[in-house]
C-alpha positions in Angstrom: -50.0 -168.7 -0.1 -51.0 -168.0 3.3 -48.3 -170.5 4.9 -45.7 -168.7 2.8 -46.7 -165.8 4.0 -46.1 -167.2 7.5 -42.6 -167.9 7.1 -42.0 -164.7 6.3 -43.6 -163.1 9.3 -42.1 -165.2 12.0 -38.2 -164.1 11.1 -39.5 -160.3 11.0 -41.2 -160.8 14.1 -38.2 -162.5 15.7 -35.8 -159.7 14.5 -38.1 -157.1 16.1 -38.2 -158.5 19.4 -34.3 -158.6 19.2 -34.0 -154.8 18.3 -36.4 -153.9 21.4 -35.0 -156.1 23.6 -31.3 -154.6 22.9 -33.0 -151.1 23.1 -34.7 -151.6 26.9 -31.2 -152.9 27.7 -29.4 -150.3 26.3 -31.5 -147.9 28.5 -31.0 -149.6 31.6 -27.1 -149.6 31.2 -26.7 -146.0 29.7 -24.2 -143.5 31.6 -22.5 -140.6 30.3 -19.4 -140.6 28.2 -17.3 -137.8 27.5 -15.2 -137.6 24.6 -12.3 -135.4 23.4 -11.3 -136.2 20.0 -9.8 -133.1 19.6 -7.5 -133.8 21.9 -8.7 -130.4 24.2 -8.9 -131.8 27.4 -9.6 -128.6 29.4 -11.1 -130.4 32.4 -7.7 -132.0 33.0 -5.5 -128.8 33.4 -5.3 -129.3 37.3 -5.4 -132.7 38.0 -3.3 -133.9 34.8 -5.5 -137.3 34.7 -7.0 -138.5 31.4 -10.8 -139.3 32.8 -10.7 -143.2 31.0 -11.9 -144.3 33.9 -9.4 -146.8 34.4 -6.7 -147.5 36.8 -2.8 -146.0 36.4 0.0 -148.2 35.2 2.3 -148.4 38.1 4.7 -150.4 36.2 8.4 -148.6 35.2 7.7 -146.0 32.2 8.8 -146.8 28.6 8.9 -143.1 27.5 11.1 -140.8 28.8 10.8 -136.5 28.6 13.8 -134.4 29.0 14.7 -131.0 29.0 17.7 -129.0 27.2 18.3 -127.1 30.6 17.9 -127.3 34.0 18.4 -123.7 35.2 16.7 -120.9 33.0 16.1 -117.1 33.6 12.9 -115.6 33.0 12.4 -115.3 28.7 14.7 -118.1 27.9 13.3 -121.0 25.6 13.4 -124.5 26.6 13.7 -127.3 24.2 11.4 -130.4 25.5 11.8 -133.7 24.0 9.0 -136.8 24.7 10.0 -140.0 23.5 10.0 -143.5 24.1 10.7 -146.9 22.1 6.7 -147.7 22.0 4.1 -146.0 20.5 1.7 -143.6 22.0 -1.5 -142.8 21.6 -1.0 -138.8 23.1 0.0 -136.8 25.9 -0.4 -134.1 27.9 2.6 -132.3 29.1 2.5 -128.9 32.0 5.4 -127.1 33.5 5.2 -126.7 37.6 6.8 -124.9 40.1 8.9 -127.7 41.2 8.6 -126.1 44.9 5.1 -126.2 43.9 3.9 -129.2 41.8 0.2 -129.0 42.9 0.4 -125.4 41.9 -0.6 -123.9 38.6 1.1 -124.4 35.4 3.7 -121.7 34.6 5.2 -120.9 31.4 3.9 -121.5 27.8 4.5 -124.1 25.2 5.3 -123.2 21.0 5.1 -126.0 18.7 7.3 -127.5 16.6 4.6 -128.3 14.2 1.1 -127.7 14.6 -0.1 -131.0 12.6 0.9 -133.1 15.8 0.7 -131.0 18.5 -1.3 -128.4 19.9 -1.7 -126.0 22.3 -4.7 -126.1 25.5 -5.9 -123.0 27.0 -5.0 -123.8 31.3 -6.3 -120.9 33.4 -7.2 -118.9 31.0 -3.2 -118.8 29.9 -3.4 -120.0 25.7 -0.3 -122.7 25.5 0.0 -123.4 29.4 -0.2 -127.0 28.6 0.3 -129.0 25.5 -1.8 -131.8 24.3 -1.0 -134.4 21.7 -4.0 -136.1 18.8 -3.8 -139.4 18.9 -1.9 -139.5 15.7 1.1 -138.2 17.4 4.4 -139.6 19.0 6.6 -136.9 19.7 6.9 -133.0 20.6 9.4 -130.6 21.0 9.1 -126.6 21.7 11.8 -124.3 20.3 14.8 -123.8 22.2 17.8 -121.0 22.7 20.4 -121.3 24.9 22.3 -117.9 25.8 24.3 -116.9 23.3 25.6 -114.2 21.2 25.4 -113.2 17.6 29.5 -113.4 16.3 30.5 -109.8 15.0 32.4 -111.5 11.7 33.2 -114.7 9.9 35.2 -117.1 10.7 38.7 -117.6 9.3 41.3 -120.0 8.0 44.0 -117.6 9.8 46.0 -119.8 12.7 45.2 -122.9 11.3 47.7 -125.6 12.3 49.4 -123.0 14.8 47.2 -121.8 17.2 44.2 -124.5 15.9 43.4 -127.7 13.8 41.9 -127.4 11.3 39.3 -129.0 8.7 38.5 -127.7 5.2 36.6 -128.8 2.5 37.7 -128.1 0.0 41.0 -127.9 1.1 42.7 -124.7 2.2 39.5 -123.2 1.6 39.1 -120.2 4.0 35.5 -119.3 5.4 35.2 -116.0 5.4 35.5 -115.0 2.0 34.2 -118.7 0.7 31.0 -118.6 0.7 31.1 -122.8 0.0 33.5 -123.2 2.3 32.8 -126.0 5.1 35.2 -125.4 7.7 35.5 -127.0 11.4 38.6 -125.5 13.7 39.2 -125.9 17.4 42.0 -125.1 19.6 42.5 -126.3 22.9 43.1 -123.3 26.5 43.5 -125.4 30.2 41.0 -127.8 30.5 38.6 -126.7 27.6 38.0 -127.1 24.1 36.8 -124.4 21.8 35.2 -125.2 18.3 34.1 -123.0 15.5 32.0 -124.5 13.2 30.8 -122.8 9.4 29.3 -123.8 5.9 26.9 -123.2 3.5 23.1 -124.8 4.6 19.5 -124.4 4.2 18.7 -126.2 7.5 21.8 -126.6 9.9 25.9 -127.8 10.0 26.6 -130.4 12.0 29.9 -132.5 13.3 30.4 -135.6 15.6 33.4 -137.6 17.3 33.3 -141.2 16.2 35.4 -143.9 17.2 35.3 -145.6 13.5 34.1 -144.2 10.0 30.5 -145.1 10.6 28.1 -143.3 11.8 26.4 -144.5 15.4 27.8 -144.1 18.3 29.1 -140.5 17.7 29.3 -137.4 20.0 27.3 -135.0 18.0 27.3 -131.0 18.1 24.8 -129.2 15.0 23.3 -125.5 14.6 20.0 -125.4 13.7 19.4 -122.3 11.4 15.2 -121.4 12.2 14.1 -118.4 10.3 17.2 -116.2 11.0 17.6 -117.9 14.6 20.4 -119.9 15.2 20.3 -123.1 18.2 23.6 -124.6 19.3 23.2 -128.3 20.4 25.1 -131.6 21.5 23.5 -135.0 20.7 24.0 -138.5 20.4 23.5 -140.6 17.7 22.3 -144.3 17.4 22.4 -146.0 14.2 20.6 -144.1 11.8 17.7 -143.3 14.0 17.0 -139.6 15.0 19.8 -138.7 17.5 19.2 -138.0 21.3 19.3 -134.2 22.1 21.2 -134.0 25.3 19.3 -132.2 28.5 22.6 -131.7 29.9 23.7 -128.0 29.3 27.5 -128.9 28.1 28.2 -125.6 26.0 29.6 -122.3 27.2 30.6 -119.3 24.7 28.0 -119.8 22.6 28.2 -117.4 19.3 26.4 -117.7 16.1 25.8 -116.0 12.9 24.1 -116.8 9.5 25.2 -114.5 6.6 24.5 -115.6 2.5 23.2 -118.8 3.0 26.4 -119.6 5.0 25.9 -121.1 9.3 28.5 -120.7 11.7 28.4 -121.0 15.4 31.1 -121.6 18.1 31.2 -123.3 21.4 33.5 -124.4 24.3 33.1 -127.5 25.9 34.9 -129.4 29.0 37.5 -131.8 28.2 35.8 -134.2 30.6 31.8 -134.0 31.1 30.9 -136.1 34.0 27.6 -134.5 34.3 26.9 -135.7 30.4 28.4 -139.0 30.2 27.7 -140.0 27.0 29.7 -137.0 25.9 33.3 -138.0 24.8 36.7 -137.2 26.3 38.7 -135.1 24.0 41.9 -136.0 25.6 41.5 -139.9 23.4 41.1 -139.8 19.6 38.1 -139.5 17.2 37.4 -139.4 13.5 35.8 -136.1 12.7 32.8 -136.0 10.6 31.1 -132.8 9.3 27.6 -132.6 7.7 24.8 -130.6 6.8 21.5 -130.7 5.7 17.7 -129.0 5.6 15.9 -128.3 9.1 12.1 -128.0 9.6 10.6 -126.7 12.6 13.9 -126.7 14.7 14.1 -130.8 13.4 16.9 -131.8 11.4 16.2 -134.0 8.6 19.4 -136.3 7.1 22.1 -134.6 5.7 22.0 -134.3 1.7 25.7 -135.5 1.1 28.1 -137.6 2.6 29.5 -136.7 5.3 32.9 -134.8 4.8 34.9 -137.4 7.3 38.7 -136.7 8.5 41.8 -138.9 6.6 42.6 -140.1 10.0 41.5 -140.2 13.9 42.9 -137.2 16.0 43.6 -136.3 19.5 41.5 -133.3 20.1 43.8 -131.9 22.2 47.1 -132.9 20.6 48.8 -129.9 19.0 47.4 -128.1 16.4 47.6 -129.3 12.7 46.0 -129.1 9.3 43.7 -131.9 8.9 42.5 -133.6 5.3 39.3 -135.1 4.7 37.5 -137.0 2.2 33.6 -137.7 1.3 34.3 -140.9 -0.6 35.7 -143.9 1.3 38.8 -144.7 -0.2 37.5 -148.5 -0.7 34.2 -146.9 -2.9 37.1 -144.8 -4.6 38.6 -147.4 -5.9 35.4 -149.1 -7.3 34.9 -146.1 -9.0 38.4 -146.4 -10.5 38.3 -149.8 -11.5 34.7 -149.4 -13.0 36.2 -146.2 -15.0 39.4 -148.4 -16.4 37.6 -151.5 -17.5 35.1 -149.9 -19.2 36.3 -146.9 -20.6 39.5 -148.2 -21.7 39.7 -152.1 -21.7 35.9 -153.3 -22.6 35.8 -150.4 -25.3 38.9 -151.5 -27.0 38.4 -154.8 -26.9 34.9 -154.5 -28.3 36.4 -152.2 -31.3 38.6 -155.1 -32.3 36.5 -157.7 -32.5 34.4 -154.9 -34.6 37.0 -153.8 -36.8 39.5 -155.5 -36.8 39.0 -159.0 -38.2 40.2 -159.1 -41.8 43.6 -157.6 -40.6 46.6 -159.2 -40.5 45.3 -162.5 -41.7 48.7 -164.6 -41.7 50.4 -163.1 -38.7 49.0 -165.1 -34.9 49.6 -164.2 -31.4 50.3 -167.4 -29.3 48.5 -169.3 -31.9 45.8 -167.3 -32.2 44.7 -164.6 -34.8 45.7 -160.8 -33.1 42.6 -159.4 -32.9 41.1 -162.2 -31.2 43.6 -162.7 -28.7 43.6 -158.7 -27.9 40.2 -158.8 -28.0 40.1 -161.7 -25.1 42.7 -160.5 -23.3 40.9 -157.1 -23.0 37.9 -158.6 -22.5 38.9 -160.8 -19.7 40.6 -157.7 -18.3 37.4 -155.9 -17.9 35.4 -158.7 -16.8 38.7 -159.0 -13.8 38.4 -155.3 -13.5 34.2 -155.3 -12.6 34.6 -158.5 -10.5 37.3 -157.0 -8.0 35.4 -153.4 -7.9 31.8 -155.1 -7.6 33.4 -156.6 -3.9 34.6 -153.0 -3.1 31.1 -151.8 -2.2 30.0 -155.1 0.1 33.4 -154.9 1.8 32.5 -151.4 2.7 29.1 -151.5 3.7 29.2 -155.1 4.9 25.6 -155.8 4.1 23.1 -154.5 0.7 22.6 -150.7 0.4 19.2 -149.7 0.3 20.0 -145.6 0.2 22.0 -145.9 -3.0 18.9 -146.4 -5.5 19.0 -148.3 -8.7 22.6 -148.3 -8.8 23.1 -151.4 -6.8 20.8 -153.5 -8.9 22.4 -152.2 -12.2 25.8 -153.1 -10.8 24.3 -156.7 -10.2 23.4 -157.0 -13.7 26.5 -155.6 -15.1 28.0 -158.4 -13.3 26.0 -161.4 -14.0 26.6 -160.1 -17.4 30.0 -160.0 -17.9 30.1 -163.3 -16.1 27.9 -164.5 -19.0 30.4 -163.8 -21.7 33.5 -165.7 -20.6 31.0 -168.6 -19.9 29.3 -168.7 -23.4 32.8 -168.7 -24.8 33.7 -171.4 -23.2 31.5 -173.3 -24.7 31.2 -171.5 -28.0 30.3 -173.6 -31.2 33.2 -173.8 -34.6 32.9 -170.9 -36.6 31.6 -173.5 -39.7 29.4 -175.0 -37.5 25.5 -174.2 -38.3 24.8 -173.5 -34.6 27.5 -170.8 -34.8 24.9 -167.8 -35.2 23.0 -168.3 -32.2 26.8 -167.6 -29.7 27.4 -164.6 -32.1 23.8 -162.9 -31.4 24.0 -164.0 -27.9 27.5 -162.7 -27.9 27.1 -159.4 -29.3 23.6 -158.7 -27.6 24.9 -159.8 -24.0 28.1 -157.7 -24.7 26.5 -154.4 -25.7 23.6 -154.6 -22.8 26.4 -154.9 -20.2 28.4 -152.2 -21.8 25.1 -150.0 -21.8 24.1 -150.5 -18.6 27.5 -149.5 -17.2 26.9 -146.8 -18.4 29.1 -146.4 -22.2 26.7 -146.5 -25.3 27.9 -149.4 -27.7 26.0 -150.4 -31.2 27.2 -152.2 -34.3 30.0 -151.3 -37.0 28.0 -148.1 -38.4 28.4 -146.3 -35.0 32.2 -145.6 -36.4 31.9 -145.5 -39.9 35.6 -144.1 -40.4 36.8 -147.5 -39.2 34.6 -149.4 -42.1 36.6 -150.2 -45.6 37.1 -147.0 -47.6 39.6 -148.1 -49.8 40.5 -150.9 -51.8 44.0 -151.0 -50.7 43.4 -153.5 -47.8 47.4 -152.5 -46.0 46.1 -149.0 -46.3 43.4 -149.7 -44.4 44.5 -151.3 -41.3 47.1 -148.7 -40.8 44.6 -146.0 -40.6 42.1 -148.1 -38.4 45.1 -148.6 -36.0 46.1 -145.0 -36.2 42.2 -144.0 -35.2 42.2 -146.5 -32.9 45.4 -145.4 -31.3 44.0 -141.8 -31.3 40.7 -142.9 -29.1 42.7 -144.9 -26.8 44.5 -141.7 -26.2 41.3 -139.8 -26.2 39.7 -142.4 -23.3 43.0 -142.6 -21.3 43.0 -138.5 -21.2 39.1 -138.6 -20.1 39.6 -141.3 -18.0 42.8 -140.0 -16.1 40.9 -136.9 -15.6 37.7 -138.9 -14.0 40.3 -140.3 -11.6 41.5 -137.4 -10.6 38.6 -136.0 -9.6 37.8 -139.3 -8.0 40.7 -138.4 -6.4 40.0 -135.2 -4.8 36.6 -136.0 -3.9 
C-alpha cells in the first residue's frame, strides 16, 4: 500500500514544482499591458498611434478613405467612406487642419450606425475622433451637399420637346401620380440637367450602362433620411456595394419628399475630367431606374427590377419619349411559352386522354385513334413548348440564378419531368400486355406531378364530373363533352391571352 501510495505522490509533486516554476518566471517577465476592448482609445487622440507596440507597415495601403467634398463651409456635412478589399480589425479616423496636421482635431463625427462605430471624446470635444470595435469594417458619417428644397412636383409637361423622358408606367405624369417613377433630363450648352421622382421608403436611384446588366454603371440615387434628402453619384461593380464618388460632380441640387413620393434634381457636366469614372453624355447608355429601402444613409438593394430603357440613348440627342420595360424581353417570352404549353396545350391534351377514349371508336387520325393522336400531338407540344422557354432564362443570365428562390429548381423538375413522359412512351408496353399497368400509373403520376408543379392543379376523371357518362346515348355524349371542352379551351385562351398581355406591358 505504501508504494502505491508513492506513485501517487511523485506526479503531484512533479506538477507542483511545474506550477511554481511557471509562477517565479511569470514574475520575472511581467510588464504592464494596457487594453482597450472598448475600442476608447483616449490616450491616442494626439499622436493617432495604436500603442501595440509594434513597428508601422510601410508597405502601399490596401484600404482607401475618401471624402464626398473637398471644399466645405462651416455647418456643412461631410460623408466619409473607409474601405478596402481586406478585412480590418478597426480604425481610428480625425479631421486636421490640413495647414495644420499636428494640430488638434477639428470638427465632429455622427454615425451611421452606432453598432459598428462609435464616437471618442478628443480634447474634451464628444465625436472629435471616431474609433471602430474590432468587429467592424466600415464607416460612414451623414452627408448634405448644398442644396435646396424644390417648391413643387415634378411634371410630365415638355416631355419629348423640351426633355426626354422616362415613365413607368407609361405617360404616367409625377405630379399628380403618386406611383409614378419618372426620370427626365434636358440638355442647356455644355450641361445636363436631370430630375429624378418615385415612390420609396429608402431612396430612387438611376445609372448609365453600356449593356442591360448591371456593373459598370454611372450611378446618381437620393437618399431619403428621416425627412432629409442626399443627392449622390456612384459607381457600381458587379453587385457589390457601389463606390460613392468624393468628387463633387453635382450643381443645382433640389429635393423634395411629399406622400411617400422622392424627387430630387441635379446638373451635371457633359464631360467630368475631374471624376473620370463618370460617363460622357455626349455617347449612348441604357437607362436604368431603381429604388429601394435605406438605413442609416446606406442603401440596401433595390426591391424590384430595375425599370430599364427599350433602347440605349444619346443623352444629349434631342429630346424624345423614352419606353421602358422591367422584364427582359428574353424572360418575357419564357413566361409566354410557360403560360401556352400549360394552360392551353398540356391541359387539353391531358383532358383527352381523360375523357375522351370511348369516342369515336371507328374513325383514326393517320392510323391512329383521335384522341390519342390529339392527345400526343398536344402533349409533345407542351413538352416543345417548356424545352425552348426552360433555355430562355440561361440564355439571359448566362450562368444559375441564385436570387430567384425555389423557382429555378421547380423549373428543373418540371423539365426532367416532361422529358420523362415522351421517354416512357417510347418504350411503353401493349395495352394487353400484363406489364401494361405499371406505364399507366407511371404515366398518369409523372403527368400530373409535372402539371402541379408548373403550377396548374390536375387530378383524375372526378375533378370534371360533367365530362363523365350521363347518358346512355353514347353520340349524345361526345357531342356535349366536345362542346364543354370547346367552351374551356375558349375559357383558357381568354385567361391566357390576358396573362400575356400583362406579360406584355410589364
Amino acid at each position: 500500500m505504501s508504494g502505491e501510495r508513492m506513485r501517487i505522490a511523485l506526479p503531484l509533486l512533479e506538477m507542483w514544482n511545474l506550477q511554481t516554476a511557471l509562477a517565479i518566471l511569470g514574475t520575472l517577465c511581467l510588464t504592464s499591458i494596457n487594453g482597450y476592448k472598448n475600442g476608447k482609445v483616449e490616450k491616442s487622440c494626439e499622436s493617432m498611434m495604436p500603442e501595440h507596440h509594434s513597428q508601422p507597415n510601410t508597405t502601399a495601403s490596401p484600404y482607401t478613405l475618401t471624402a464626398n467634398a473637398s471644399k466645405f463651409s462651416p455647418g456643412d456635412n461631410i460623408r466619409v467612406t473607409l474601405s478596402g478589399s481586406e478585412h480590418f480589425e478597426g480604425f481610428l479616423i480625425q479631421a486636421r487642419d490640413a495647414a495644420n496636421p499636428d494640430g488638434l482635431a477639428i470638427g465632429s463625427f455622427t454615425l451611421i450606425d452606432p453598432q459598428i462605430s462609435q464616437r471618442l471624446t478628443c480634447n474634451s470635444i464628444e465625436g472629435d475622433a471616431t474609433p471602430a470595435p474590432s468587429r467592424s469594417t466600415t464607416v460612414m458619417s451623414t452627408s448634405s451637399a448644398s442644396t435646396s428644397i424644390l417648391p413643387q412636383p415634378f411634371t410630365s409637361e415638355g416631355c419629348g420637346k423640351s426633355k426626354s423622358c422616362l415613365n413607368d408606367p407609361v405617360s404616367c405624369n409625377p405630379s399628380v401620380d403618386k406611383n409614378c417613377f419618372f426620370l427626365s433630363y434636358s440638355t442647356l450648352g455644355q450641361t445636363v440637367s436631370f430630375e429624378l421622382s418615385g415612390p420609396a421608403q429608402g431612396y430612387i436611384s438611376f445609372a448609365l450602362s453600356k449593356d442591360e446588366w448591371m456593373g459598370d454603371d454611372d450611378a446618381y440615387w437620393c437618399i431619403n433620411d428621416k425627412g432629409r434628402v442626399s443627392v449622390e453619384a456612384a459607381h457600381t461593380t458587379g453587385r457589390t456595394y457601389p463606390d460613392v464618388s468624393s468628387k463633387s460632380v453635382l450643381t443645382d441640387v433640389g429635393w423634395r419628399v411629399s406622400d411617400g413620393v422622392i424627387q430630387c434634381k441635379f446638373s451635371r457636366s457633359i464631360y467630368t475630367p475631374q471624376d473620370p469614372v463618370r460617363f460622357s453624355l455626349n455617347n449612348s447608355y441604357y437607362l436604368f431606374v431603381a429604388h429601394g429601402t435605406a438605413e442609416y444613409g446606406m442603401i440596401h438593394r433595390h426591391t424590384r427590377q430595375p425599370l430599364i430603357s427599350s433602347h440605349h440613348q444619346i443623352i444629349t440627342s434631342p429630346p424624345e419619349i423614352l419606353t421602358g420595360s422591367r422584364s427582359p424581353l428574353l424572360m418575357k417570352y419564357h413566361g409566354a411559352l410557360m403560360l401556352i404549353a400549360w394552360m392551353l396545350a398540356g391541359s387539353t391534351g391531358q383532358l383527352m386522354a381523360a375523357y375522351f377514349k370511348p369516342d369515336w371508336p371507328e374513325r383514326t387520325l393517320f392510323g391512329q385513334k383521335i384522341w390519342f393522336q390529339v392527345h400526343r400531338m398536344l402533349m409533345s407540344l407542351t413538352v416543345l413548348l417548356t424545352a425552348v422557354g426552360f433555355v430562355f432564362p440561361f440564355v439571359y443570365r448566362g450562368k444559375w440564378s441564385t436570387r430567384a428562390g425555389a423557382h429555378p429548381y421547380l423549373g428543373c423538375t418540371v423539365m426532367i419531368l416532361a422529358f420523362c413522359q415522351p421517354i416512357m412512351a417510347a418504350f411503353r408496353p401493349a395495352p394487353d400486355t400484363s406489364r401494361r399497368w405499371i406505364f399507366n400509373w407511371l404515366h398518369w403520376g409523372v403527368g400530373n406531378a409535372a402539371e402541379i408543379i408548373a403550377g396548374k392543379k390536375s387530378g383524375k376523371e372526378d375533378e370534371l364530373p360533367v365530362l363523365a357518362d350521363i347518358s346512355e346515348d353514347a353520340n349524345w355524349d361526345t357531342k356535349f363533352r366536345v362542346a364543354v371542352l370547346a367552351v374551356f379551351v375558349l375559357g383558357n385562351s381568354t385567361f391566357c391571352i390576358s396573362l400575356l398581355a400583362s406579360i406584355g406591358d410589364i
